[in-house]
Backbone as ProteinMPNN parsed JSONL, in Angstrom:
{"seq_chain_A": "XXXXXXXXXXXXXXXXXXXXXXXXXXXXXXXXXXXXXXXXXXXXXXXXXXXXXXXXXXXXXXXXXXXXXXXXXXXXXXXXXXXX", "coords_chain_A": {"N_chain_A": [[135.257, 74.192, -28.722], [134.366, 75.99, -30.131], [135.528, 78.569, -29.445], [137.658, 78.192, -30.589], [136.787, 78.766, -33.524], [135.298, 76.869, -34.511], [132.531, 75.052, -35.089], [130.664, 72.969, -33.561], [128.279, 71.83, -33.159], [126.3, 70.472, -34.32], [126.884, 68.669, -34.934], [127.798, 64.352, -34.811], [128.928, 61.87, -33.155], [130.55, 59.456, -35.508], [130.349, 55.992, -37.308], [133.068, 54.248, -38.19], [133.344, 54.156, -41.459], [133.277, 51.849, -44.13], [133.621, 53.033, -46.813], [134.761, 55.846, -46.219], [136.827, 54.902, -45.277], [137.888, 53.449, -47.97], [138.701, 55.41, -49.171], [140.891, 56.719, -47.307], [144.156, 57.995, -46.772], [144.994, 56.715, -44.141], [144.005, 56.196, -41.416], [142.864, 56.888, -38.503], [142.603, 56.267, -35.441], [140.906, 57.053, -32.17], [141.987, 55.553, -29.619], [140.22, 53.246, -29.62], [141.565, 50.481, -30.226], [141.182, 46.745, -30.267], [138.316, 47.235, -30.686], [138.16, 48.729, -32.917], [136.902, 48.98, -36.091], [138.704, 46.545, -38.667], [140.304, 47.113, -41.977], [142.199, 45.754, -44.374], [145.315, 46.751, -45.745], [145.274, 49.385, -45.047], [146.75, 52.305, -43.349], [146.787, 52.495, -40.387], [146.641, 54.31, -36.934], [146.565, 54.929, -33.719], [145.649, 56.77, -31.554], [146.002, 57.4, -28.499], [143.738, 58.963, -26.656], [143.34, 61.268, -23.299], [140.026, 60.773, -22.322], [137.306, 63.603, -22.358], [135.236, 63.838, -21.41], [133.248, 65.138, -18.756], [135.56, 66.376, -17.729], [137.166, 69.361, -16.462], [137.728, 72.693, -17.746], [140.02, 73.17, -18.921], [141.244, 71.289, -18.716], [140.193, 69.789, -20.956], [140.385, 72.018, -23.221], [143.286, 71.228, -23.322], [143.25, 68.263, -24.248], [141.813, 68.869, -26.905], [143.937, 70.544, -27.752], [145.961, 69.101, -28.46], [145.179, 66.774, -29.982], [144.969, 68.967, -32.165], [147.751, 69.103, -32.454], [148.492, 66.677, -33.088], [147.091, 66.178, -35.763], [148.416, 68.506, -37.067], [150.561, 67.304, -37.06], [150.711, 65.032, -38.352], [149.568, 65.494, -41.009], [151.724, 67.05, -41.809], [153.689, 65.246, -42.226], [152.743, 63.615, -44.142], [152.321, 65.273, -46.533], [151.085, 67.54, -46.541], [149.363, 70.997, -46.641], [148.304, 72.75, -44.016], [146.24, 75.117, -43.496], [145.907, 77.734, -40.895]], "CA_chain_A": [[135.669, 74.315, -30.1], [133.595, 78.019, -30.763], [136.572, 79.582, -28.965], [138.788, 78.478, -31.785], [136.197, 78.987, -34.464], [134.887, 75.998, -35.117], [131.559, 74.926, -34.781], [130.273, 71.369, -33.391], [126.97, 72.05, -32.304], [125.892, 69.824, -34.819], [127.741, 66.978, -35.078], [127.264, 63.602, -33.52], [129.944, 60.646, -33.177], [129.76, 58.591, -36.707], [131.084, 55.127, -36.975], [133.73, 54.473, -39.315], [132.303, 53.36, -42.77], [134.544, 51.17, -45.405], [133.273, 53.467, -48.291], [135.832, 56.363, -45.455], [138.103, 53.662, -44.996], [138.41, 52.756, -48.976], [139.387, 56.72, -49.592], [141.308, 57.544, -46.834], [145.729, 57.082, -47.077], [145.373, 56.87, -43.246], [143.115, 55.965, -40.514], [143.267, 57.408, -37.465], [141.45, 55.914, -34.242], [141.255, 57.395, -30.803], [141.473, 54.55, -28.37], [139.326, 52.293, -29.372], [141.603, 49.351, -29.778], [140.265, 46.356, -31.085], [136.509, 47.31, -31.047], [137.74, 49.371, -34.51], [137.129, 47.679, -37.797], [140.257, 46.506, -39.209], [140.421, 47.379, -43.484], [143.34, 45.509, -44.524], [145.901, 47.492, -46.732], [145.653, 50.96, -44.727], [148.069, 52.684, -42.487], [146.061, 52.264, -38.977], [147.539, 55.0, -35.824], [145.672, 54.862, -33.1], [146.023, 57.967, -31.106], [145.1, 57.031, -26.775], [143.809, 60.368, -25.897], [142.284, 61.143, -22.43], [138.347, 61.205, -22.561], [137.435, 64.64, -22.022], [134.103, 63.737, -20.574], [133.41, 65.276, -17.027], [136.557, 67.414, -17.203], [137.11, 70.971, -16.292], [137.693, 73.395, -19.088], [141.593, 73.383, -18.936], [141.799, 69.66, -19.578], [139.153, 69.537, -21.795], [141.555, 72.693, -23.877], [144.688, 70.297, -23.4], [143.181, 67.406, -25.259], [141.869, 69.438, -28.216], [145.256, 71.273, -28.492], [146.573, 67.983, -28.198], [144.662, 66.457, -31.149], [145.805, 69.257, -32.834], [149.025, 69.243, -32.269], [148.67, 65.762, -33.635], [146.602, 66.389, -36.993], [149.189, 69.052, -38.073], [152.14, 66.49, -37.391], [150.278, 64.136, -39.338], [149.406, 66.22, -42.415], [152.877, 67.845, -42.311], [154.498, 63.667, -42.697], [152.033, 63.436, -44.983], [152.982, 66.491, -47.23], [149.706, 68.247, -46.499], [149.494, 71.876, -45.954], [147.048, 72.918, -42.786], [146.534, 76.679, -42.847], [146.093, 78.276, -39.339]], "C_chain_A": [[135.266, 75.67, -30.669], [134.784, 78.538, -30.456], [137.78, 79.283, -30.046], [138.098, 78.395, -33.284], [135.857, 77.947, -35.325], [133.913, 75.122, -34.533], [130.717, 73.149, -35.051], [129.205, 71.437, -33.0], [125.575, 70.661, -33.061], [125.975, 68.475, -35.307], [128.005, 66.111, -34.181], [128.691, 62.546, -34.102], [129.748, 59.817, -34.407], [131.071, 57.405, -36.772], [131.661, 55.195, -38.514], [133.337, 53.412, -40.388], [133.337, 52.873, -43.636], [134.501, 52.139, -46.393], [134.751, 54.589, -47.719], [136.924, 55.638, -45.923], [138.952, 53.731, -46.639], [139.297, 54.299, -49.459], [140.61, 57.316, -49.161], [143.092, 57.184, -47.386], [146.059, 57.161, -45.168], [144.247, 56.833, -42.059], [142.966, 56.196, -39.104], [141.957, 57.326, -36.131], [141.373, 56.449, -33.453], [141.104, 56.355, -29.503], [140.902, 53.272, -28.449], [139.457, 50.678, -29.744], [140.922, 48.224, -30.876], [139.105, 46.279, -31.202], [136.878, 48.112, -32.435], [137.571, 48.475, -35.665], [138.257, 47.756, -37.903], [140.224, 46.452, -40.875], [142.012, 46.771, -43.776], [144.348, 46.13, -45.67], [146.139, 48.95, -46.266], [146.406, 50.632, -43.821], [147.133, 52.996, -41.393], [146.96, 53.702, -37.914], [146.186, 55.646, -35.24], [146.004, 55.436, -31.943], [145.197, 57.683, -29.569], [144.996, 58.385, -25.993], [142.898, 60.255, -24.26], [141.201, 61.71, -23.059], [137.849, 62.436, -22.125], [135.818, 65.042, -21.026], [134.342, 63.87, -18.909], [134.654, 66.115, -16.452], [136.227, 68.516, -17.263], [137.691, 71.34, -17.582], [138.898, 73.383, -19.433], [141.856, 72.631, -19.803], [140.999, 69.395, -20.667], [140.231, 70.58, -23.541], [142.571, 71.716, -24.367], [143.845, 69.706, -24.276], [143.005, 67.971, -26.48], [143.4, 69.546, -28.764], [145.787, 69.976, -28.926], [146.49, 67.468, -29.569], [144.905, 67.385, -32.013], [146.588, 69.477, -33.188], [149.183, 67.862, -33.219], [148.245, 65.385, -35.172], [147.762, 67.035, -37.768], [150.461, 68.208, -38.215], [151.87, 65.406, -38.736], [150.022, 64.658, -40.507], [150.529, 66.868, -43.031], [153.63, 66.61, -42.826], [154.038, 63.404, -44.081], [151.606, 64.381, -46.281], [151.798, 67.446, -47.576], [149.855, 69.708, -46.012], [148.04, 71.901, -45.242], [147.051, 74.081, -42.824], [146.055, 76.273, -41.72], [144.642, 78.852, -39.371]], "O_chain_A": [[135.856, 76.272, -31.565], [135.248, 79.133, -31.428], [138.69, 80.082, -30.266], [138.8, 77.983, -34.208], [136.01, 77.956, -36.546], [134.245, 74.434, -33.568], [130.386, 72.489, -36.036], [129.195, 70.752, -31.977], [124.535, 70.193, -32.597], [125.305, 67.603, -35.86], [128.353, 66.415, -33.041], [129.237, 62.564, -35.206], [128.608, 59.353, -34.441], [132.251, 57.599, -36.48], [131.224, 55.738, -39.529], [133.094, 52.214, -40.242], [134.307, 53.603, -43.835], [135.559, 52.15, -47.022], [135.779, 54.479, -48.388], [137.721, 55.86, -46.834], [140.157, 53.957, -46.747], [140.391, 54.247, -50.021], [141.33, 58.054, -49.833], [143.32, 56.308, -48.22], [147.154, 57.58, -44.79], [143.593, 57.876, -42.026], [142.982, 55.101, -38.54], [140.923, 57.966, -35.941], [142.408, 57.071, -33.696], [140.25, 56.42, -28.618], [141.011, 52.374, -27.614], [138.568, 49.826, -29.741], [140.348, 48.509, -31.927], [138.631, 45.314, -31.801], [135.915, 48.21, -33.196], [138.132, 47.419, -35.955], [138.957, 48.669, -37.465], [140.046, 45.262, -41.134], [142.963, 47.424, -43.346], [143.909, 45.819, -46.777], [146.95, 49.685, -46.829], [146.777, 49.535, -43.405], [146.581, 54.073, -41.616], [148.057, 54.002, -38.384], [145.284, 56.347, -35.699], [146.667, 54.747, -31.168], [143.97, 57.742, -29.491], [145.724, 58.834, -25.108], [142.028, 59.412, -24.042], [141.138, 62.615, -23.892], [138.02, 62.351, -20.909], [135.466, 65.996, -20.332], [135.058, 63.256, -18.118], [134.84, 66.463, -15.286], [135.248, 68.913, -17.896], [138.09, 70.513, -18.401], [138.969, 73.666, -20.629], [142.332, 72.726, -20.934], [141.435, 68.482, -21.367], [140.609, 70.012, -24.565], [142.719, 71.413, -25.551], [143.517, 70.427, -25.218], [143.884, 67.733, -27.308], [143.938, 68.979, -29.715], [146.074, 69.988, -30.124], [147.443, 67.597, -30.338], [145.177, 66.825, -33.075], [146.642, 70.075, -34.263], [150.015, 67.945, -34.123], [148.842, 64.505, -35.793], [148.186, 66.535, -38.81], [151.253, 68.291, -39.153], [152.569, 65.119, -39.708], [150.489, 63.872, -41.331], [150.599, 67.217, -44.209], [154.258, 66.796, -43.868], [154.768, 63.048, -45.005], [150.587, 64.135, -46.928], [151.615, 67.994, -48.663], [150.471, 69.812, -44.952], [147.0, 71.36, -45.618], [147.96, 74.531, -42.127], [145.787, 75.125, -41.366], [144.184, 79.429, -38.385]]}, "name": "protein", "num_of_chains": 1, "seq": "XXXXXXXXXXXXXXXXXXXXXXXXXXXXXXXXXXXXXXXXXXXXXXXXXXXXXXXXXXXXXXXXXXXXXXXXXXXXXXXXXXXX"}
């Protein structure tokens, strides 16, 4: 993520909280199926990315891009601008 200027060095996995949930217009899982809470009334999309754990640097690239390839589709449906 440094190589595209954005810095995780600090940030740890956080589970998803209702207080999230009650704000968001959109909930967006990776995988996880029904182990996620379910909030009834949001718009759920639950994105099955590969796990990037233990991959080489390529694939590890791919998924990011991937996920962002998928954020800006989602913010552009969603009449959001994303600068670059």
């Amino acid at each position: 993520m440094r190589e595209v200027g954005v810095d995780i060095s600090t940030e740890t996995p956080k589970p998803l909280e209702a207080d999230a949930v009650r704000e968001s217009d959109v909930v967006v899982t990776m995988g996880c199926g029904d182990e996620c809470p379910f909030y009834p009334g949001k718009r759920y999309v639950d994105w099955e990315l590969e796990d990037p754990a233990g991959k080489d640097l390529e694939t590890v690239r791919r998924i990011r891009d991937e996920i962002e390839d998928r954020v800006r589709a989602l913010l552009s449906e969603l009449g959001v601008d994303y600068p670059r």
